[in-house]
Structure formats: structure tokens, C-alpha cells
C-alpha positions in Angstrom: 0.0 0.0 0.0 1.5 3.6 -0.9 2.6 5.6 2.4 0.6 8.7 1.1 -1.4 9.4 4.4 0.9 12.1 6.3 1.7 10.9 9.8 0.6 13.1 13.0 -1.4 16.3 12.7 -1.1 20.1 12.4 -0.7 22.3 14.8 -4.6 23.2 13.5 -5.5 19.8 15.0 -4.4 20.4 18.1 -5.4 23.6 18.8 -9.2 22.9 17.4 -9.5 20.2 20.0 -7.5 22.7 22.9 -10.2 25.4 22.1 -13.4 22.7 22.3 -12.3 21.4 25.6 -11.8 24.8 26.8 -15.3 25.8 25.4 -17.0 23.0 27.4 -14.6 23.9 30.5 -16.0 27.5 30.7 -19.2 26.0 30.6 -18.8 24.2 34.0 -16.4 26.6 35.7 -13.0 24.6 35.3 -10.1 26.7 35.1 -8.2 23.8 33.3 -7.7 20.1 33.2 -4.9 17.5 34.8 -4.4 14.6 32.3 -2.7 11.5 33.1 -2.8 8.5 30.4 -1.5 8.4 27.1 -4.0 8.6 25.1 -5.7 11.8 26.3 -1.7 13.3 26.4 -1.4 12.4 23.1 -5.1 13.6 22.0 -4.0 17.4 23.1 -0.1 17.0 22.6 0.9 14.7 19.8 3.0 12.9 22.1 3.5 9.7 20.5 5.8 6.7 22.1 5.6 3.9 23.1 7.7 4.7 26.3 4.3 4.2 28.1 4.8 0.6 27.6 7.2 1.3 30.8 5.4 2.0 34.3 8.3 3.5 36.2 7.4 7.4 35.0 4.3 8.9 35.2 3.5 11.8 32.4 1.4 14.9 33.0 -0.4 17.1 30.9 -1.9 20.3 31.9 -4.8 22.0 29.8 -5.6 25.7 30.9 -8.5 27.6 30.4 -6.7 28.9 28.2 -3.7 29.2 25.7 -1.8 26.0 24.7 -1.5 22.7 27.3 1.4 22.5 29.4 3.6 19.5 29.7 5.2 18.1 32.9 7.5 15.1 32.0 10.4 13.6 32.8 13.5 14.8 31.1 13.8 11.5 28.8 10.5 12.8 26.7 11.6 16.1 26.1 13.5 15.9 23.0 9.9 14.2 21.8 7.3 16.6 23.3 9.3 19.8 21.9 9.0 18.1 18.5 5.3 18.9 19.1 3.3 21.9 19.2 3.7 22.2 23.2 6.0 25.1 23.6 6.0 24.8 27.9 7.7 21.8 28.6 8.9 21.1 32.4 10.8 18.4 33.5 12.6 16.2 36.0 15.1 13.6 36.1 12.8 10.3 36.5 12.3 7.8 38.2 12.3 9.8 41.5 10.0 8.0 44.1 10.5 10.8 46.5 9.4 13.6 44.1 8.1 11.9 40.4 7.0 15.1 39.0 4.6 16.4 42.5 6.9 19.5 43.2 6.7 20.5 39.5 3.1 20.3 39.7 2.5 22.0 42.6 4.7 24.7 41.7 2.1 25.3 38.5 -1.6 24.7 40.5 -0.7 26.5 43.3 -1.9 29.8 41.7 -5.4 28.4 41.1 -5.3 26.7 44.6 -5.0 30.2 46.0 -8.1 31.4 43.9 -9.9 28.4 45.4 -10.4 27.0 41.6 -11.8 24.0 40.3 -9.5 21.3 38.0 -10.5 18.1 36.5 -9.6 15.0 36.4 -10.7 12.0 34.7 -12.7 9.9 36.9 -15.0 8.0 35.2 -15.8 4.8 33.4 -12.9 3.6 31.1 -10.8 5.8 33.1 -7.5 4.8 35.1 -5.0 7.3 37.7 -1.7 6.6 35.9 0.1 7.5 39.0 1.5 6.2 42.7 -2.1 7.1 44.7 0.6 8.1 47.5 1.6 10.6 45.1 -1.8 11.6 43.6 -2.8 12.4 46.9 0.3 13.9 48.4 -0.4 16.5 45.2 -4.1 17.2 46.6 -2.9 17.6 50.4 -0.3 19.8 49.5 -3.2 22.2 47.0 -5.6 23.5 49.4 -8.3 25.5 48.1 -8.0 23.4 45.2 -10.8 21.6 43.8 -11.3 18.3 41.7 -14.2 17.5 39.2 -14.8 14.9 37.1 -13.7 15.6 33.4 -14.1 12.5 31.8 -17.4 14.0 30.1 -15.7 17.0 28.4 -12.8 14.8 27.3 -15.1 11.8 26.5 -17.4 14.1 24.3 -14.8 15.2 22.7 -13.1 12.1 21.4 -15.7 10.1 20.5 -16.6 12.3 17.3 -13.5 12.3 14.9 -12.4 14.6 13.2 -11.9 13.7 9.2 -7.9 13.6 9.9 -8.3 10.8 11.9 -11.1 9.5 10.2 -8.2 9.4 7.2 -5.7 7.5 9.4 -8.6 4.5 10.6 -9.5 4.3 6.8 -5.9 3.3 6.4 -5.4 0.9 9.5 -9.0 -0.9 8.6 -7.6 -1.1 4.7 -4.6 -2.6 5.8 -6.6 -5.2 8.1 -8.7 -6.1 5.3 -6.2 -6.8 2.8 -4.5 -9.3 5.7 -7.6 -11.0 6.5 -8.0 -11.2 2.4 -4.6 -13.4 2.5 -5.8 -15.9 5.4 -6.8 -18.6 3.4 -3.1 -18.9 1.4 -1.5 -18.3 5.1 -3.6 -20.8 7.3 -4.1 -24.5 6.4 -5.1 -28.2 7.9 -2.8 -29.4 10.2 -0.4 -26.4 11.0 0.0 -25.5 14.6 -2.9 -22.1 15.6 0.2 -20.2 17.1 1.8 -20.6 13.7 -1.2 -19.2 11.8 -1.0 -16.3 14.4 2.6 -15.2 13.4 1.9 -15.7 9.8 -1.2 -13.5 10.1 1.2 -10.9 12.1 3.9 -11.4 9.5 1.4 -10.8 6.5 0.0 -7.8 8.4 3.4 -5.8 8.5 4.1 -6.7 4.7 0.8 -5.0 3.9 1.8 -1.8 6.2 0.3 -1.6 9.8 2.7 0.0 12.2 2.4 -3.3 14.8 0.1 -5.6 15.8 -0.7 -5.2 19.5 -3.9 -7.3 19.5 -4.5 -10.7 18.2 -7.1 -13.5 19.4 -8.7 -16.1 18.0 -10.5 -19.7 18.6 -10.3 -22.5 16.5 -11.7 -26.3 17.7 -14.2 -28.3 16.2 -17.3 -27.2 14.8 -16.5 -23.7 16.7 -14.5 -22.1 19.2 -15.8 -21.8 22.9 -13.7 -18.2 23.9 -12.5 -15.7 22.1 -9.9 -14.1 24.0 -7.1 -17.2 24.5 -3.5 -17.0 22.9 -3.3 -19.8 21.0 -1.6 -23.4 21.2 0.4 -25.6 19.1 -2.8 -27.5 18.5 -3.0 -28.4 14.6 -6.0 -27.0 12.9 -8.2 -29.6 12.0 -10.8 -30.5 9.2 -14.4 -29.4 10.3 -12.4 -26.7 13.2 -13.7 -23.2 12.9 -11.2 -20.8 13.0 -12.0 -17.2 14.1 -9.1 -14.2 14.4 -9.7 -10.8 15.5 -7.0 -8.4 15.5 -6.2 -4.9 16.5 -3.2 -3.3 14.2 -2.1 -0.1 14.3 -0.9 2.8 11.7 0.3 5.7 13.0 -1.2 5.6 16.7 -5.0 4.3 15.6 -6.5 1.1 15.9 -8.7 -1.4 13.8 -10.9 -3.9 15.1 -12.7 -6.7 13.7 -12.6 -10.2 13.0 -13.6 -12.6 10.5 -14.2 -16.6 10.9 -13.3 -19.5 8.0 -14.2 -23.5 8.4 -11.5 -25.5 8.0 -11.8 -28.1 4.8 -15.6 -28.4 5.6 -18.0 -26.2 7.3 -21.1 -27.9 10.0 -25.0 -26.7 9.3 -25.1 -25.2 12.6 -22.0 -22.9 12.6 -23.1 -21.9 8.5 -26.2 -21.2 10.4 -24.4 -19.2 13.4 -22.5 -17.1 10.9 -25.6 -15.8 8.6 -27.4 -14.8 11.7 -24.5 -12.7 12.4 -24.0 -11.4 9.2 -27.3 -10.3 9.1 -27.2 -8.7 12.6 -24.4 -7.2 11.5 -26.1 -5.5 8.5 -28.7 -5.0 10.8 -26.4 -2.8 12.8 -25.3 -1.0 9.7 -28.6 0.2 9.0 -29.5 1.4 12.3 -25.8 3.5 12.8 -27.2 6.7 12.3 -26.8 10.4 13.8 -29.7 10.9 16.4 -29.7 6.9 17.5 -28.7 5.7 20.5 -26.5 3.2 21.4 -28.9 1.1 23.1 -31.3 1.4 19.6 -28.5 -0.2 17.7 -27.5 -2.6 20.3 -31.4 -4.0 20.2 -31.5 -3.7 16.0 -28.5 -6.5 16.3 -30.0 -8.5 19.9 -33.2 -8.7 17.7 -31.8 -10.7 15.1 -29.5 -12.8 17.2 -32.4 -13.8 19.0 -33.3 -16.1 15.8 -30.6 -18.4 17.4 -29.4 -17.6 20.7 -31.4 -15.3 23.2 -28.8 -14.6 25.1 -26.6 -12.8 22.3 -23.3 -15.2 23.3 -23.7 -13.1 27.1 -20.6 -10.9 26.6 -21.9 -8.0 27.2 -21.7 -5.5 24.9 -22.1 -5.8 21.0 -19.7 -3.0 19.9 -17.8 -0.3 20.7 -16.4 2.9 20.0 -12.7 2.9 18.4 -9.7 5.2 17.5 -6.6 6.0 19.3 -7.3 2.8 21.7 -8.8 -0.9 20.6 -12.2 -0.2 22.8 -13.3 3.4 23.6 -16.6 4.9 24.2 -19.4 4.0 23.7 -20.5 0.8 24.6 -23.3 -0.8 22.3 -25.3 -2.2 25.1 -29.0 -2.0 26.3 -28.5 1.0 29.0 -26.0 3.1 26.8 -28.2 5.9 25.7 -25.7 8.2 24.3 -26.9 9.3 20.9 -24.7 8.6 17.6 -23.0 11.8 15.7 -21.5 12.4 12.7 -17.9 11.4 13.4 -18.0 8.4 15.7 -16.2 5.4 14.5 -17.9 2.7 15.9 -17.4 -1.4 16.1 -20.7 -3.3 15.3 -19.6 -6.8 17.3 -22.6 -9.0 17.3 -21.9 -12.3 18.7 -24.0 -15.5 19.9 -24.3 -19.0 21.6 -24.7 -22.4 20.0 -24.6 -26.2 19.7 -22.6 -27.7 23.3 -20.9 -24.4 24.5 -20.3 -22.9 21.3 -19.7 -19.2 20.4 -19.2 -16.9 17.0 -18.5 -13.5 16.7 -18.6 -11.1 13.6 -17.0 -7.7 13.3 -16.9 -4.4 11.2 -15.6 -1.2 11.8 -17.6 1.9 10.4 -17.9 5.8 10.4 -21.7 7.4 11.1 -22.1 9.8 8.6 -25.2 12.3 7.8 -26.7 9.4 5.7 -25.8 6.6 7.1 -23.1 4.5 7.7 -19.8 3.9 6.2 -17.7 0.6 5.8 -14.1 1.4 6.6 -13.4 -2.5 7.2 -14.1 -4.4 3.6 -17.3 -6.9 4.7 -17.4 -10.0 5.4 -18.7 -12.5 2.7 -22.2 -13.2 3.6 -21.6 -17.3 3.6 -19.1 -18.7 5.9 -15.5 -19.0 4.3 -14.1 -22.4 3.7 -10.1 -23.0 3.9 -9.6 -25.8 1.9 
């Protein structure tokens, strides 16, 4: 695939999504945000790395009520974050359990403590404190005056509708997952070990372009596949097995996700049977993505179909998800998720269902809600279950 797609964003980006969140802060009385995880550093930064990986340093990134967000890192990151539109970078020598970063903080809240001012942090659902809670809360005692919301709305609201530059970038990473999955049945065949299939399916994925392969699961077993989170074994797939993947690859910080499921030399009546109730869930799903739905809406559009087979929709919970910088973000296609659909969202549609002795299938696309309707961004699924032979 041609490497036409320019990596990272403008400065343009950056500051459009500064000057949102600091619209919806005015509106609830913030005077600025504390951010602590990588992907809402990199959202208002451009900070890309995968020093993250590492959880001896913790990373801070400060938005104001206004001007540009203010970075507080240790020293090792700031050849990086002055690569990016960030222009205040302060920094430590890390790791430094006794003072990781808290002085430096202090040093730039204390104003707004002594105004008695309210910051937020994310608290919510899908949310994590990517720091020593000693240290979190040594910062609070040492801020009086100093209050702490709950941003994980503004934030949340914010991400969840894409702009088209990063709709550009998940049209690449779901193009470059399609044309893998496209190569499966010359990569996998009767009799080689699963894991093997896996690091053909990872090597195959690279040679078509993705950045890395983070995420990859699968089942394959006789007649179907009873989880769908396992690594896999050296078992040898086997005539009749059928053989699901699902994989989250990555191009240039954004994530695919779907999956797609093959029979093995000869496909059972009750898995071809499995699959076009899920197909036609899925396109179910498809039709129901629209601006001014909710969540819940499409989750029932999909549990309504499913219900042909398996009432309980395969009990994983959700049948989707939102998607972009991470494999899962919000929302969640589930029964009480009422949030309405907008323009902008890239969503997974991930209907999935019970069969047979302990059986389970799922079936995954990735799309973009549009004003019309929905659009495709992973190529779909043939409507009859594959067969490797």
C-alpha cells in the first residue's frame, strides 16, 4: 500500500481540540484540566511513544482555560514533546520515588489553589489514575483550596466524534486489516499449529503496512471455538475446526478492530447457520448507525436478530464499541447506553451469539456514522461462511 497518508497532525488539530475542551470547560467553571494516560496526552499534545509501555514514570499534561496545554515530564521525553506543538515543557530527572514530577506540579496549580479553583480529572468509566495514589494524593494535600471535578465528560465528548484527519488514518489501519484478512486462506491450512497461523497472520500484516500488531485472538476447535480471548496453542487446525481471528493493528497511533471466521476443509450446518445470523445482525447494525440513534437502539436492532438463534446474544456483554486512538473506547453498544450517535463516531458493530454444546461466534466491522448513514471502513465480510480448503 503507498505511504501517502501524512503521519501526525497540524498544529490546526491540536489547537481545534485545545479550544473545544476549553469551550466545554468555561461552561462548567473549570479553570483547566490534569491529564494523566496516554491517550488523552497524546489527544491534546501529539505525544507519541511507546515509552508508556514502561510504568516507572508517570506523564502529565496540563490544559488551561486557556492558551496552549502544558507539559510536565520527565526529562527522557523532552527531545519528543518539543517536536510537538507544546512550547511549555517542564521536566525532571525520573524515576524519583520521592518527588516523580509532585513538586513541579505543585509549583504550576498553586496559583489556582490560592483562587480556590476547580480542576478536572478524569474519573470516570474507562478511566485509570496513571500514577503512585501516594503521590496523587500527596499533590491534593499539598493544593488547598484546590478543587477536583470529574472531566471524563468534556474529554469523553470530545473524542468520541473524529475529526476527518483521523477518520483518514482508521480508513488506512482498517484497509490494511482487510487486505491481511484477504490473504488468510493462502496463510492458514489443515494441520499447521494455531500459534503458527498467528505469526503468519502478524507477519502478513506488517508486509501490507500496519505500524504493529498489538492485538490478536482467536478460537479454532471443532465445529467452533468456545472463547475468544485465548492465545493460542500448538494445536494443529483440524478439518471441520472453525477458526476465528480478531485483530487490532495499528498505523500511525489508531487502531482497527474486527474479526472474520473461516471453516477449515468443511463447514457444520449449525456454525453456517451461526455465521448468517451474524452477518445479518451485523447488517442489521449498519442500517441502524445513524446520527440521532442511541446506542442502546442499535444494540437492540443487532439483539433482535440474534435472538433467531441464541437469546442470550453469546452473554458478553456489549455488541460493539467505540474505536480510534485505543482498541475499545466509548461508547459501549449495550441495552443501557443511551448516548446518541453523531457524525464522526467510528464505531465497532460486534454482534456475537451461543450455539450447539458451548459454542460461540463472533462477527465484526468497523464503520464511520455519517449524515446518511453508515460507512464501511473494514471491507465486509462474505455473507456465507468462508471455507479454507
Amino acid at each position: 500500500m503507498s505511504d501517502a497518508l501524512i503521519r501526525g497532525f497540524t498544529d490546526t488539530e491540536f489547537a481545534a481540540r485545545t479550544e473545544k475542551a476549553q469551550a466545554r470547560m468555561a461552561e462548567t467553571g473549570m479553570a483547566g484540566m490534569l491529564l494523566l494516560t496516554e491517550a488523552e496526552v497524546r489527544y491534546f499534545s501529539g505525544f507519541h511513544t511507546l515509552f508508556w509501555q514502561s510504568p516507572t514514570r508517570p506523564w502529565f499534561l496540563f490544559v488551561p482555560a486557556e492558551g496552549k496545554p502544558i507539559a510536565v515530564i520527565p526529562e527522557i521525553g523532552a527531545a519528543l514533546m518539543r517536536q510537538t506543538w507544546i512550547e511549555d515543557i517542564r521536566t525532571w530527572s525520573a524515576p524519583a520515588p520521592e518527588d516523580d514530577g509532585i513538586s513541579l506540579l505543585t509549583e504550576l496549580l498553586t496559583p489556582l489553589a490560592a483562587k480556590g479553583a476547580t480542576i478536572g480529572v478524569m474519573k470516570g468509566h474507562e478511566t485509570a489514575l496513571r500514577m503512585p495514589l501516594g503521590d496523587y494524593e500527596r499533590l491534593v494535600a499539598g493544593l488547598p483550596g484546590l478543587s477536583i471535578a470529574d472531566c471524563t465528560g468534556i474529554v469523553r465528548g470530545l473524542r468520541m466524534v473524529k475529526s476527518e484527519a483521523e477518520i483518514e488514518k482508521l480508513h488506512r489501519i482498517c484497509a490494511i486489516g482487510s487486505h491481511t484478512f484477504a490473504e488468510v486462506p493462502s496463510l492458514a491450512h489443515e494441520g499447521q499449529a494455531f500459534e503458527d497461523t498467528f505469526r503468519a497472520f502478524r507477519r502478513e500484516a506488517l508486509l501490507q503496512g500496519a505500524d504493529d500488531v498489538p492485538y490478536l485472538v482467536g478460537g479454532a476447535d471443532q465445529g467452533g471455538y468456545h472463547d475468544v480471548i485465548s492465545p493460542p496453542s500448538r494445536r494443529p487446525l483440524q478439518r471441520g475446526d472453525i477458526m476465528m481471528l480478531d485483530t487490532g493493528m495499528t498505523w500511525d497511533g489508531y487502531f482497527c478492530d474486527f474479526d472474520r471466521n473461516w471453516a477449515i476443509g468443511s463447514a457444520d450446518d449449525a456454525s453456517r447457520q451461526a455465521y448468517d445470523v451474524l452477518w445479518r445482525a451485523t447488517e442489521a447494525g449498519i442500517a441502524a448507525a445513524n446520527p440521532g440513534t442511541t446506542c442502546a437502539e442499535l444494540f437492540h436492532a443487532m439483539q433482535s436478530v440474534i435472538a433467531e438463534l441464541d437469546d442470550a446474544g453469546g452473554d458478553v456483554g456489549r455488541l460493539g464499541h467505540g474505536l480510534g486512538m485505543q482498541l475499545t473506547e466509548w461508547p459501549s453498544h449495550v441495552s443501557w447506553d443511551h448516548t446518541v450517535m453523531e457524525e464522526g463516531m467510528v464505531l465497532t458493530l460486534e454482534p456475537s451469539l451461543s450455539y450447539g454444546d458451548g459454542r460461540i461466534m463472533v462477527h465484526e466491522e468497523n464503520l464511520v456514522v455519517r449524515s446518511d448513514g453508515a460507512e464501511l471502513i473494514s471491507h465486509r465480510a462474505a455473507p456465507e461462511l468462508p471455507v479454507i480448503s
